[in-house]
C-alpha atoms as an extended CHARMM CRD file, in Angstrom:
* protein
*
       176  EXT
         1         1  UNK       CA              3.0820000000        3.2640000000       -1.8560000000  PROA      1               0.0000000000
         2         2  UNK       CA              3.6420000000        0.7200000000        0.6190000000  PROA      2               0.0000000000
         3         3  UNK       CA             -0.2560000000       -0.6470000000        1.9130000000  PROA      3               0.0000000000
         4         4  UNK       CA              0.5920000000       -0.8740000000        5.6710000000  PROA      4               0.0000000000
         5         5  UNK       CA             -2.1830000000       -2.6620000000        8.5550000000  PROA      5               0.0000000000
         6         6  UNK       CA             -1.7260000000       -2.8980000000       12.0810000000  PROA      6               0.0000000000
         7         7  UNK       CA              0.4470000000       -6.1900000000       11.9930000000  PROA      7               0.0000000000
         8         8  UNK       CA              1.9160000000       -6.2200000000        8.4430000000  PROA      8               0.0000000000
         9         9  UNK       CA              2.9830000000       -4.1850000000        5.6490000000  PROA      9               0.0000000000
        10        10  UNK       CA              2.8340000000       -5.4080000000        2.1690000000  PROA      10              0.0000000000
        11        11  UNK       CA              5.2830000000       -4.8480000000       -0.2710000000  PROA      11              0.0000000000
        12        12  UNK       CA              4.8700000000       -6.9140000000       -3.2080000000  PROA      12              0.0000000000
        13        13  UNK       CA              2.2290000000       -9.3300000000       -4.7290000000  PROA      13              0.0000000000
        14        14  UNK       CA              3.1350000000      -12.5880000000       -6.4530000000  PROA      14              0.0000000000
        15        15  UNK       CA              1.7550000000      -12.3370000000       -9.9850000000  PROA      15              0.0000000000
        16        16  UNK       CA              2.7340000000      -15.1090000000      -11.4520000000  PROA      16              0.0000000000
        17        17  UNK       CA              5.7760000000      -17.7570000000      -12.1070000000  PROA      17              0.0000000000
        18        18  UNK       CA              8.4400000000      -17.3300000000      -14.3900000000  PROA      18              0.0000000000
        19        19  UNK       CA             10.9000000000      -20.2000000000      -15.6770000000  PROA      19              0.0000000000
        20        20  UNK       CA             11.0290000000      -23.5230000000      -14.4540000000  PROA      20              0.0000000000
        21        21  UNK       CA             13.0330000000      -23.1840000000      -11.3220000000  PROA      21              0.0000000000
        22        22  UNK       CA             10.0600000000      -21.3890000000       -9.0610000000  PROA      22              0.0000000000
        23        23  UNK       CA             11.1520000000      -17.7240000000       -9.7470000000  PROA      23              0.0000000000
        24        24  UNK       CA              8.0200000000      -15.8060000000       -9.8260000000  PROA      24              0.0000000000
        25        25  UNK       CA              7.2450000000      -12.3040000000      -10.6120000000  PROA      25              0.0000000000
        26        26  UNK       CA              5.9930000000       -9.9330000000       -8.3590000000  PROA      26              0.0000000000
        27        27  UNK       CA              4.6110000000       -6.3900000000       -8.5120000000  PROA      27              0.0000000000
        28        28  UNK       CA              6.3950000000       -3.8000000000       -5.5930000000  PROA      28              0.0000000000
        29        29  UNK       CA              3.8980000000       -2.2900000000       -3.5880000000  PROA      29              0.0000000000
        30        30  UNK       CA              6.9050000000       -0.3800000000       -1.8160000000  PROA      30              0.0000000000
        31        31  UNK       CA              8.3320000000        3.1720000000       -2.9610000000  PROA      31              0.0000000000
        32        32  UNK       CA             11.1880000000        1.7230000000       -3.2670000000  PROA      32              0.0000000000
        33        33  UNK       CA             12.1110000000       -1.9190000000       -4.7660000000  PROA      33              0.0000000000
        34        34  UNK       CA             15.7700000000       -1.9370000000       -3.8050000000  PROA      34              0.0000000000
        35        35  UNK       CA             14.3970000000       -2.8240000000       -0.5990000000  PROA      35              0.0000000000
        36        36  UNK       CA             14.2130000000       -6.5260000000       -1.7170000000  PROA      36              0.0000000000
        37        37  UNK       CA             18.4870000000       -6.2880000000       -1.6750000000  PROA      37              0.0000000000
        38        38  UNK       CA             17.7760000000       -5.8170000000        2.4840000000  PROA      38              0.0000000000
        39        39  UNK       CA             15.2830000000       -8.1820000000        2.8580000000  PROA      39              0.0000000000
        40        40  UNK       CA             16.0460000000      -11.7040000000        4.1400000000  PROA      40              0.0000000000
        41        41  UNK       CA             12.5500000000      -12.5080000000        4.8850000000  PROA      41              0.0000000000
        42        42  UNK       CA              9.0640000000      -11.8720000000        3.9810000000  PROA      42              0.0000000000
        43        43  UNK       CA              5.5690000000      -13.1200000000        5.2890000000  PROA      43              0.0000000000
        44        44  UNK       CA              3.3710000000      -14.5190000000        2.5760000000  PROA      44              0.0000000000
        45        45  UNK       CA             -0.0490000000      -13.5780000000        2.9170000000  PROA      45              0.0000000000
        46        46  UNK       CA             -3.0450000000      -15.7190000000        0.4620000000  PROA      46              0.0000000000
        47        47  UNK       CA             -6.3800000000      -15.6430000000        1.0650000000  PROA      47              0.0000000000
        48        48  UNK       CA             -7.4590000000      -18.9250000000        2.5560000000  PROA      48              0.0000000000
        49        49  UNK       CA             -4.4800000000      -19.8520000000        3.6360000000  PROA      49              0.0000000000
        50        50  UNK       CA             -2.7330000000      -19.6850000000        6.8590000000  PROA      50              0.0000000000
        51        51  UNK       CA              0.4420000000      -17.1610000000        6.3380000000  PROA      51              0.0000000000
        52        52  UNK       CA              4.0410000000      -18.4530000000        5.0590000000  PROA      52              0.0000000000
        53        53  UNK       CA              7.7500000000      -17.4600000000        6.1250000000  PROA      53              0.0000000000
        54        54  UNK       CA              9.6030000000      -17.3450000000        3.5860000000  PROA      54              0.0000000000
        55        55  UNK       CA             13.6470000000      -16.6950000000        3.1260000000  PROA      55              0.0000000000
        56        56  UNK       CA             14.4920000000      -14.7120000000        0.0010000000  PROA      56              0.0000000000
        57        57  UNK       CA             17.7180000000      -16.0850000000       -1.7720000000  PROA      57              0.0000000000
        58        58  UNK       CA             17.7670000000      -13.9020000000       -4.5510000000  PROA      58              0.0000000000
        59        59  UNK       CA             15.9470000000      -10.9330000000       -6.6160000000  PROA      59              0.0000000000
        60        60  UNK       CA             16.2150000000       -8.4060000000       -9.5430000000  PROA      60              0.0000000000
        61        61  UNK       CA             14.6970000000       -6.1190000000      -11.0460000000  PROA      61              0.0000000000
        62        62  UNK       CA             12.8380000000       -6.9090000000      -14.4340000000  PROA      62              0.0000000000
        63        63  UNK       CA             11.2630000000       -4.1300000000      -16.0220000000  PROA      63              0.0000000000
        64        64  UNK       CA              8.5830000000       -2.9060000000      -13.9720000000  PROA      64              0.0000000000
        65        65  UNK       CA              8.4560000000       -6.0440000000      -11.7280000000  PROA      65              0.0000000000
        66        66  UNK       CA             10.8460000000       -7.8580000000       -9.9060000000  PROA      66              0.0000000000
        67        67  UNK       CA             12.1610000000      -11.5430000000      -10.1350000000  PROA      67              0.0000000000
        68        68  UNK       CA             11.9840000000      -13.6040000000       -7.0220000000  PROA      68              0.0000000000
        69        69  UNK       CA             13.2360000000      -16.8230000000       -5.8370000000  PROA      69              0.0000000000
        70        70  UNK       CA             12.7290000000      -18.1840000000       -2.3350000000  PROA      70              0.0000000000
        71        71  UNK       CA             14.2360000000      -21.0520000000       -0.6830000000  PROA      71              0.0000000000
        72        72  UNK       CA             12.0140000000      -24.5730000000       -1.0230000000  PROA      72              0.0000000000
        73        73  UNK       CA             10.4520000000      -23.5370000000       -4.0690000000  PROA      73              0.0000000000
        74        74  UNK       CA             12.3270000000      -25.2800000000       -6.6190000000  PROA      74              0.0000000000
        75        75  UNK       CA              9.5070000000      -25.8370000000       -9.7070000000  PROA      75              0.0000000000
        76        76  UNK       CA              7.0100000000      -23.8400000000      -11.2080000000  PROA      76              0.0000000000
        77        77  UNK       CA              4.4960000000      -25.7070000000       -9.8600000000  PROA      77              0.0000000000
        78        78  UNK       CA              5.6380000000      -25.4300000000       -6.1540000000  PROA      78              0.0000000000
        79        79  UNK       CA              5.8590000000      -21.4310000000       -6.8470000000  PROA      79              0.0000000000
        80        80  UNK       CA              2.3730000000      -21.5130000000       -8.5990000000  PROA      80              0.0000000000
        81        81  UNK       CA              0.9860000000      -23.3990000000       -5.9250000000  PROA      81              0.0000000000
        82        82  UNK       CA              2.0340000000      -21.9450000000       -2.8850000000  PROA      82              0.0000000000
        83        83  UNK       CA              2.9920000000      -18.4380000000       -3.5950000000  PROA      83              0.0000000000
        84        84  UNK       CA              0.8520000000      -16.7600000000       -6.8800000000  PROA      84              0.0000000000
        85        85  UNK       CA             -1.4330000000      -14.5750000000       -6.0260000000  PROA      85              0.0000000000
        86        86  UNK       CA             -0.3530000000      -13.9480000000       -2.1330000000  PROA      86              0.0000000000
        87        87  UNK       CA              1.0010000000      -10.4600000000       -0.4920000000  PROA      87              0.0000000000
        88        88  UNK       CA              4.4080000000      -10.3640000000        0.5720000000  PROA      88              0.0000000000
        89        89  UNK       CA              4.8150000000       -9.0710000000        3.6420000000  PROA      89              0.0000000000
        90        90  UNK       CA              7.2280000000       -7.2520000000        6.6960000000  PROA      90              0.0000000000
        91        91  UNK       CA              6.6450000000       -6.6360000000       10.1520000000  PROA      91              0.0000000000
        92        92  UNK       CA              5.9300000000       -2.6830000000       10.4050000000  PROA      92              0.0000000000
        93        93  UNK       CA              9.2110000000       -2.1670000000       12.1170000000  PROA      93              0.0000000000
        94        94  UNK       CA             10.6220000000       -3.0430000000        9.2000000000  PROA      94              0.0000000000
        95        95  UNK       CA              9.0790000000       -0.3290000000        7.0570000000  PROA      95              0.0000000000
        96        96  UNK       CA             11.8080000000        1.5860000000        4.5450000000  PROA      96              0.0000000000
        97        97  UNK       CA             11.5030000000        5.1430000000        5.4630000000  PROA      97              0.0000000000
        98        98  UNK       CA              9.0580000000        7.5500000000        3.7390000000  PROA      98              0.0000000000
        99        99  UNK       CA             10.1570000000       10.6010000000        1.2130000000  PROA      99              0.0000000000
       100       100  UNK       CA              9.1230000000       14.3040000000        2.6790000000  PROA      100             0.0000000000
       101       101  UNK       CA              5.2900000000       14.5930000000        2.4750000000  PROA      101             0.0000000000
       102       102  UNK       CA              3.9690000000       10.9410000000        1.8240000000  PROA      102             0.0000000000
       103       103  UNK       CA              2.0270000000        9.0660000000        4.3980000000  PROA      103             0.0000000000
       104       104  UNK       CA              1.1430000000        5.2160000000        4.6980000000  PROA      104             0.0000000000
       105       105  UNK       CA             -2.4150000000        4.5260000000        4.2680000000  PROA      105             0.0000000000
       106       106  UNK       CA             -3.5190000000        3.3900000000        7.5320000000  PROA      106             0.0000000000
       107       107  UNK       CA             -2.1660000000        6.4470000000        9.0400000000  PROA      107             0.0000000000
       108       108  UNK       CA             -4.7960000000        8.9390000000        7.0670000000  PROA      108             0.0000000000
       109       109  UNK       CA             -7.4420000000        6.6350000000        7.4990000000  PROA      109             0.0000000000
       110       110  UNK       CA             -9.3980000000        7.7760000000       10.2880000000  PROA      110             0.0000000000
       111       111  UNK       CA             -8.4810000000       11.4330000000       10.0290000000  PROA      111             0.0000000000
       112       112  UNK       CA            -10.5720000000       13.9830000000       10.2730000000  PROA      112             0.0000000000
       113       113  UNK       CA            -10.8940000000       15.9920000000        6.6870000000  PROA      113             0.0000000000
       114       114  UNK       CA            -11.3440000000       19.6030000000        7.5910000000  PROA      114             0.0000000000
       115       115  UNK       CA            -11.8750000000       22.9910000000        5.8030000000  PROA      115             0.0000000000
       116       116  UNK       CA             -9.1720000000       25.8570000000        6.1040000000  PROA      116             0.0000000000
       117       117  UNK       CA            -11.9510000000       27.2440000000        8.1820000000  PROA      117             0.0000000000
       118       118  UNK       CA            -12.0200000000       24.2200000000       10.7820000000  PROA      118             0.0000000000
       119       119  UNK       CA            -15.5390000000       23.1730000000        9.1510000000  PROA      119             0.0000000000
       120       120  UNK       CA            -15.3970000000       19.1070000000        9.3770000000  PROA      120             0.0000000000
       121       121  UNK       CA            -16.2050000000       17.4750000000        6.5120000000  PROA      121             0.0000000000
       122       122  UNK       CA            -16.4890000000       13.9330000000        7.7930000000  PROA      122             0.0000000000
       123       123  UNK       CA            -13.6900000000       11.4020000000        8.0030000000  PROA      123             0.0000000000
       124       124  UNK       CA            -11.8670000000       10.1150000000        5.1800000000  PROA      124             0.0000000000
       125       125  UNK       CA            -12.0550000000        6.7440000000        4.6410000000  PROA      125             0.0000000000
       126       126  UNK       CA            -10.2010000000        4.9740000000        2.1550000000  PROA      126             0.0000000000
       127       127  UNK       CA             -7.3230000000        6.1900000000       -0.1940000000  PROA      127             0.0000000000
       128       128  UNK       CA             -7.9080000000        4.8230000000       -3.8500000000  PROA      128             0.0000000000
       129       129  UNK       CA             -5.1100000000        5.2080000000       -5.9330000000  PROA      129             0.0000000000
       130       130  UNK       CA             -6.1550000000        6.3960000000       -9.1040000000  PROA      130             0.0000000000
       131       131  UNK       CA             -4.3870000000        6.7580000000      -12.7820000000  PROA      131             0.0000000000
       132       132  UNK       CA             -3.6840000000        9.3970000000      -12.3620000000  PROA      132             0.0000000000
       133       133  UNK       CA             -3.2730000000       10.6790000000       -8.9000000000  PROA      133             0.0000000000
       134       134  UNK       CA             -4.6630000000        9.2040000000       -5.0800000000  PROA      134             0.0000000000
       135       135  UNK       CA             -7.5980000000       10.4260000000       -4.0610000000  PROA      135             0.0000000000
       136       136  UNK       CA             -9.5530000000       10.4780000000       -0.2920000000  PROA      136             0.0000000000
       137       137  UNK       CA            -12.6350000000        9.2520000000        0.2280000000  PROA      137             0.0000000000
       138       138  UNK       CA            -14.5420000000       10.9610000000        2.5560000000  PROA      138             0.0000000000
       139       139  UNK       CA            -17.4580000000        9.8900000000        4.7040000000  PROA      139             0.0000000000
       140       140  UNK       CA            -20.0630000000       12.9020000000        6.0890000000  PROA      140             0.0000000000
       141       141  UNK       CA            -19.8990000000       13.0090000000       10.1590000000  PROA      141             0.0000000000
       142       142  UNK       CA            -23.8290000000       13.2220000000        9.8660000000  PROA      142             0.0000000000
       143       143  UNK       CA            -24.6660000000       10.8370000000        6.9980000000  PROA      143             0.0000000000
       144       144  UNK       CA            -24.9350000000       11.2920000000        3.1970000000  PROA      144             0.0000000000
       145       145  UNK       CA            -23.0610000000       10.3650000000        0.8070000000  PROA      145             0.0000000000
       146       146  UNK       CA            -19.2680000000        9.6120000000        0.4480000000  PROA      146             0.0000000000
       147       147  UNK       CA            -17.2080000000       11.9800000000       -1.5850000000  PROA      147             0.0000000000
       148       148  UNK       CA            -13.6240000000       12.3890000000       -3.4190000000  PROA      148             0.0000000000
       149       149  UNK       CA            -10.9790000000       14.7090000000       -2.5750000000  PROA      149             0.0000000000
       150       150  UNK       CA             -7.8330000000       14.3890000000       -5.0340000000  PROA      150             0.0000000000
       151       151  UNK       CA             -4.6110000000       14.3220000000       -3.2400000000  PROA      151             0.0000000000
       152       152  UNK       CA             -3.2120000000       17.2860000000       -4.8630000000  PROA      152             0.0000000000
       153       153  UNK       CA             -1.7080000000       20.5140000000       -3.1910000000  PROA      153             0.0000000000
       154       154  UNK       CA             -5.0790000000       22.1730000000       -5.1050000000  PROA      154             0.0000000000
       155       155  UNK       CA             -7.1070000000       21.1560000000       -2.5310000000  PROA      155             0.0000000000
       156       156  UNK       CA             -4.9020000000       19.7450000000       -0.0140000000  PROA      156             0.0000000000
       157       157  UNK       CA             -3.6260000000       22.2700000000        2.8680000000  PROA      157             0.0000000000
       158       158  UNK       CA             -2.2180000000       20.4270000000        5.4450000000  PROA      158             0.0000000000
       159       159  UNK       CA             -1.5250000000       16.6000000000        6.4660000000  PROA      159             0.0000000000
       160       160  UNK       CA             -0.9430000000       15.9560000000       10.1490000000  PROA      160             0.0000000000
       161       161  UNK       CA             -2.0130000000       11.7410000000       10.8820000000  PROA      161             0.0000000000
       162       162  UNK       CA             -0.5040000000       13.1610000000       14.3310000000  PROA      162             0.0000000000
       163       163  UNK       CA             -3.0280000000       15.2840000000       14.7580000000  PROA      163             0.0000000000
       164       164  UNK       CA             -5.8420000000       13.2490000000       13.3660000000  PROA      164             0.0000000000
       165       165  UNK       CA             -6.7590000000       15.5290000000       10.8140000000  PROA      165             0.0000000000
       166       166  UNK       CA             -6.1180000000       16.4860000000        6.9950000000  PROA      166             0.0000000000
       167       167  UNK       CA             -6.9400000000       20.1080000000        5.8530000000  PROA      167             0.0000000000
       168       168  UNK       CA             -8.7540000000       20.6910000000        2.1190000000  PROA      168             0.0000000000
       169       169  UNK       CA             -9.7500000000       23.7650000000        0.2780000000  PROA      169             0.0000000000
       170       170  UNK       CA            -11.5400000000       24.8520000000       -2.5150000000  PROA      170             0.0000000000
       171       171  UNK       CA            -13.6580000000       21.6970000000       -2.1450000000  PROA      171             0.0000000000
       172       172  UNK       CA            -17.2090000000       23.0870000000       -2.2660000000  PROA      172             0.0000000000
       173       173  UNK       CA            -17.7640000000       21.7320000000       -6.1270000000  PROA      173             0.0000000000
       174       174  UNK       CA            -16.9860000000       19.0570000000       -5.3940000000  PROA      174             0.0000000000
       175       175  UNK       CA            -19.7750000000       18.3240000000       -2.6110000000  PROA      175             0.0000000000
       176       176  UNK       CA            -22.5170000000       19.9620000000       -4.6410000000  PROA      176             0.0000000000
């Protein structure tokens, strides 16, 4: 899942460098790492630091990870120092398309979380990506305390970030 904000969308994060030639190794944050083969540039985002263009000149795939290199970083030390630990990042128009069904972050948060019956719940917050599946978090309308709503065709109806709303049943455990 791609983590998408209102100016930039993340899709990897520099672990750490490999070799001595400033490849480093990043983790995709994207649906789908072949993306990298399309991408000529890429934002670097670090905390503390003022963001980074940077032009890609190569990539692969490496087990789970990929492989990066990016022109100007020619050592280890270069890579380590200006690009470990930072978010890699495209403007939103430049978002690969989603599958059927799936939804980037920002667009659920703020949604209204809803009972079959049109009961509101309260808004759901935050998507946490758990081991094994997402889950919402939901936040009461009236106070009280945040709750968790797997992501799971169990207990969810309907998705419509259109509408504003997402549309759970068989949640009432869950709140008790």
């Amino acid at each position: 899942m791609e983590f998408r904000c209102a100016q930039r969308i993340a899709v990897g994060y520099v672990s750490r460098t490999k070799g001595v030639q400033g490849h480093v190794k990043v983790e995709s944050l994207t649906h789908d790492p072949g993306r990298f083969a399309h991408l000529r540039e890429v934002v670097l985002s670090r905390e503390g630091r003022q963001e980074r263009r940077l032009r890609l000149e190569e990539w692969r795939m490496e087990g789970a990870s990929l492989l990066l290199k990016f022109a100007g970083i020619e050592t280890c030390e270069a890579a380590r120092e200006h690009l470990v630990k930072g978010y890699l990042t495209i403007a939103p128009e430049e978002a690969a398309p989603l599958p059927p069904d799936t939804y980037y972050v920002d667009q659920l948060v703020g949604c209204r979380v809803e009972t079959e019956n049109g009961a509101l719940l309260g808004r759901l917050t935050e998507v946490m990506q758990l081991p094994t599946t997402d889950a919402y978090v939901v936040r009461p309308e009236k106070g009280g305390e945040e709750f968790l709503i797997p992501a799971v065709a169990d207990f969810v109806v309907e998705v419509s970030p259109a509408q504003g709303r997402v549309v759970v049943r068989g949640v009432e455990e869950l709140l008790a």
